[in-house]
Structure formats: C-alpha cells, structure tokens
C-alpha positions in Angstrom: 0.0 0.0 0.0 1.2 3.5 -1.0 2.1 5.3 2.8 2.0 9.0 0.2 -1.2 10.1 1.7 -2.6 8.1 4.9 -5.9 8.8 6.8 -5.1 7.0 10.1 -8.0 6.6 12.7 -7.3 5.1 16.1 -9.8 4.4 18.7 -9.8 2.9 22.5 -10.6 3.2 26.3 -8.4 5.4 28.3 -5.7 3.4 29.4 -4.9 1.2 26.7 -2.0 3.6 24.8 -4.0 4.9 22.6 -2.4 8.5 22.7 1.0 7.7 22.7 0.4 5.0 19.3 -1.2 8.2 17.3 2.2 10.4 18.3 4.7 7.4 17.4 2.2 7.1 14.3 2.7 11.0 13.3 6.0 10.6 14.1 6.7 7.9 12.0 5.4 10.0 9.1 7.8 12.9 9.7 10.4 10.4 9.8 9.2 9.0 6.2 9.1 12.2 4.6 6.4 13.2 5.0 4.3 16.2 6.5 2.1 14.7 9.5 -0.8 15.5 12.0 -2.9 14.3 14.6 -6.0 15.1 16.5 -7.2 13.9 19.7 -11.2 13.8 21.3 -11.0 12.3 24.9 -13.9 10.8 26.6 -15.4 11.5 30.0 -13.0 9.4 32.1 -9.1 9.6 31.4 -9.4 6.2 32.3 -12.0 3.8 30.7 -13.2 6.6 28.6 -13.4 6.2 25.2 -10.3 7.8 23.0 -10.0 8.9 19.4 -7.4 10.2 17.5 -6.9 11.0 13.4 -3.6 11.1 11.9 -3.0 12.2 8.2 0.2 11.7 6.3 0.6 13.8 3.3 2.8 16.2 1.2 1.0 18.5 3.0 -1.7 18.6 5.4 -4.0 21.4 6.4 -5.9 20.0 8.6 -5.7 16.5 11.1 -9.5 15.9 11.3 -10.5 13.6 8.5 -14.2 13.5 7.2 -16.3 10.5 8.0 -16.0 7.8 5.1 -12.4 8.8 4.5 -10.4 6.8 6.8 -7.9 4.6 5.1 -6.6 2.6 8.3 -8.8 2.1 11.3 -7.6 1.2 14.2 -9.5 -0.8 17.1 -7.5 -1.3 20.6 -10.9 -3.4 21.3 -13.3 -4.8 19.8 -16.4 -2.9 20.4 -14.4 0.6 18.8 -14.0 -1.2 16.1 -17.6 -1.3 15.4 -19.0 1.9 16.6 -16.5 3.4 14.3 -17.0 1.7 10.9 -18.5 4.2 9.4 -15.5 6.1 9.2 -13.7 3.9 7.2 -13.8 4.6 3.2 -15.0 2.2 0.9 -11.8 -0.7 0.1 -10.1 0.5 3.8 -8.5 -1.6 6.1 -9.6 -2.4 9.2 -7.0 -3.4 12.3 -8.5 -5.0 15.4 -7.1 -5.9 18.8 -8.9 -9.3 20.0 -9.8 -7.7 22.8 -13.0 -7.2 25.0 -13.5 -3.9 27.7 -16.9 -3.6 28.2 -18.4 0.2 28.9 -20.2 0.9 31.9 -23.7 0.4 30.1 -22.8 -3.4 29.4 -21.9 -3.9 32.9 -24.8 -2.2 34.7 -26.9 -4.5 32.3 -28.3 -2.1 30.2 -27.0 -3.2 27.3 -25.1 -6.6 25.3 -21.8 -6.9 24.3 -21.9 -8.0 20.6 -21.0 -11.7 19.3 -17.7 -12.1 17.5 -19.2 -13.3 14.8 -22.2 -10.6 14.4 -19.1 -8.0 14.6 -16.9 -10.2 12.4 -19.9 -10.0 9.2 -20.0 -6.5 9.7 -16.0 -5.7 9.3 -16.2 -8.0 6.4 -18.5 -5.8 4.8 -17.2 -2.5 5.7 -13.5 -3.3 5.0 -11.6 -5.0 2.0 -9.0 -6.4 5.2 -9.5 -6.8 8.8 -6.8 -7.8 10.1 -7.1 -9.4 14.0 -3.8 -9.0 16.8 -4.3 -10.6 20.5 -2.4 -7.6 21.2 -2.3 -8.5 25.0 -1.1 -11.7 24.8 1.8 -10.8 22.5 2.7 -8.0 25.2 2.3 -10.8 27.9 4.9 -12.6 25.7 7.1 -9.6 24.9 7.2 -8.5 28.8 4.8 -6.1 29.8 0.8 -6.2 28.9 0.8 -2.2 28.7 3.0 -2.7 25.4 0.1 -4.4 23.9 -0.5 -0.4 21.7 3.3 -1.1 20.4 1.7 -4.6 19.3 -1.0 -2.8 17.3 1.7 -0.6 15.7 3.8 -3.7 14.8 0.7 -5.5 13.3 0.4 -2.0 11.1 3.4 -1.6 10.0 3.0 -5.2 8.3 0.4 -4.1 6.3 1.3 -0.7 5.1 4.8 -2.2 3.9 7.2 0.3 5.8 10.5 -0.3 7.2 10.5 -1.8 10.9 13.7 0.4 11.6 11.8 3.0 11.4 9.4 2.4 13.1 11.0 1.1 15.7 13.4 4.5 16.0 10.0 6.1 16.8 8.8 4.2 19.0 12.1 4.5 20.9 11.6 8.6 21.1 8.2 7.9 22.7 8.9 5.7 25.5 11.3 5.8 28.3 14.5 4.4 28.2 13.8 1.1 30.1 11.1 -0.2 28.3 12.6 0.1 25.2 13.8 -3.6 24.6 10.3 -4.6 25.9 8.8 -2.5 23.5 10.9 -3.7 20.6 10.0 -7.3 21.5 6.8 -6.4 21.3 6.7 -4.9 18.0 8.2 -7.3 16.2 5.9 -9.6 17.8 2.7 -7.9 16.1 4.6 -7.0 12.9 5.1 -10.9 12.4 1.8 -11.8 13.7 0.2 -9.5 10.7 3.0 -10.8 8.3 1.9 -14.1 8.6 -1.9 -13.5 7.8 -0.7 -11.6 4.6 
C-alpha cells in the first residue's frame, strides 16, 4: 500500500495507549518524509473513557481531522471501537482490530449486550476489503509487559502498510522511556510478524 497520503483513525478506552500510538504514528510519518498531524477527542473518564485520534500523512496537510467515510486505516485497541466506528472507514479500507474485550459501563450495569464475534466479524467484512485481527495483549504478555500491547498494534500495522520496521522502531524509541525500550521492541516485532503471517 502507498504510505504518500494516509488517513489514520485510532480508537480505544483510556488506558490502553492509545495517545502515545497516534504520536509514534505521526511521528513515523515525519520520519518517512512526510508532513504529518494528529487530532485527539477524549472521553469523560481519562481512564476507561473512550479515545480517538486521526492522523494524516501527506505532502502537505492542512488540517488533522478527516471526514467521516475517508479513513484509510482504522484502528480498534478493542473490539467494540471497532464497530462503533466503521462508518468512518472509506469504501476498500482496512480495518486493524485488537482481539480484545472492555466492556463500557452500560454493558456492565446490564443495560446493554456486548456483541457476538461473529455478528461483529460479518459487519467488518462488509465495511473493510481487510480486517486484520492481533491478541495484542497476549503478545505484550509474551514480549514482557501487557501495557506494550498499543506497540503490538503498531507492529501488526506496519506489516500491512509495507514500511521499514527500523523506522518504526526509531520512533517508537523517542516515545517511551529508556527502560522499556527492549520490551517494546520485543513487542513490536511480535505484532509485525503476527500480521505478516496473515498476509
């Protein structure tokens, strides 16, 4: 896939690393030439609350927000994002999930279901020409630390836009601290050859 001009979308819970994936994401784009910028909408609670960030690659970008039905990449730390957000995506864009379940407050006072796998499952289908799944915590389990399971995701998508992991991984170093570095190169690698192998 071309990386000239990217509509990123990337949605979570508070908590999950969501913020700190969009910035090694713009990042990333500076680093590949390109001009980058993201935008953030936070939820009610910094943690639990739901989380949203654009990021746009370009020659040159104006402006970060990006219009509903012209996402190119979303992003899902869980599952349930990754359906309330689908309508984002433009027709033939991918769609990157993190097998992963947090239900909201409404499921757990029993006011509302979470959806089936499979009922969410038909519905990426349809929306997406790809949807690729990542058990992002398990892999950050296996890498070292569960919190690295964003640096999964951003292994798993660097897979399927076809970019160098050097770079990536040079980013990802500028964004966390010193110490979890290795961890977070394990953990990388771990969900860029996780997504390689579905290719």
């Amino acid at each position: 896939m071309s990386t000239q001009k990217m509509n990123f979308m990337l949605v979570g819970v508070g908590g999950q690393g969501t913020l700190l994936a969009s910035d090694i994401l713009a990042d990333l784009g500076v680093r590949l030439g390109l001009d980058a910028k993201k935008a953030e909408i936070h939820g009610m609670a910094q943690r639990g609350g739901s989380v949203t960030s654009f990021v746009r690659w370009d020659r040159q970008v104006f402006s970060p927000i990006i219009a509903r039905g012209e996402v190119d990449i979303l992003v899902a730390f869980e599952k349930l994002g990754a359906v309330r957000y689908l309508e984002h995506l433009k027709p033939g864009g991918m769609l990157l999930v993190n097998d992963q379940v947090i239900e909201p407050i409404t499921v757990k006072a029993g006011d509302g279901k979470y959806p089936a796998t499979a009922q969410m499952q038909s519905a990426f289908e349809k929306a997406a020409s790809r949807v690729c799944w990542v058990d992002g915590l398990m892999l950050a389990d296996q890498a070292g630390n569960a919190k690295a399971a964003n640096v999964v995701i951003l292994g798993a998508l660097s897979a399927l836009l076809d970019t160098p992991a050097e770079a990536w991984l040079e980013a990802v170093e500028a964004h966390v601290p010193p110490k979890a570095v290795e961890v977070n190169r394990r953990a990388f690698m771990l969900g860029r050859e996780q997504a390689l192998v579905d290719v």
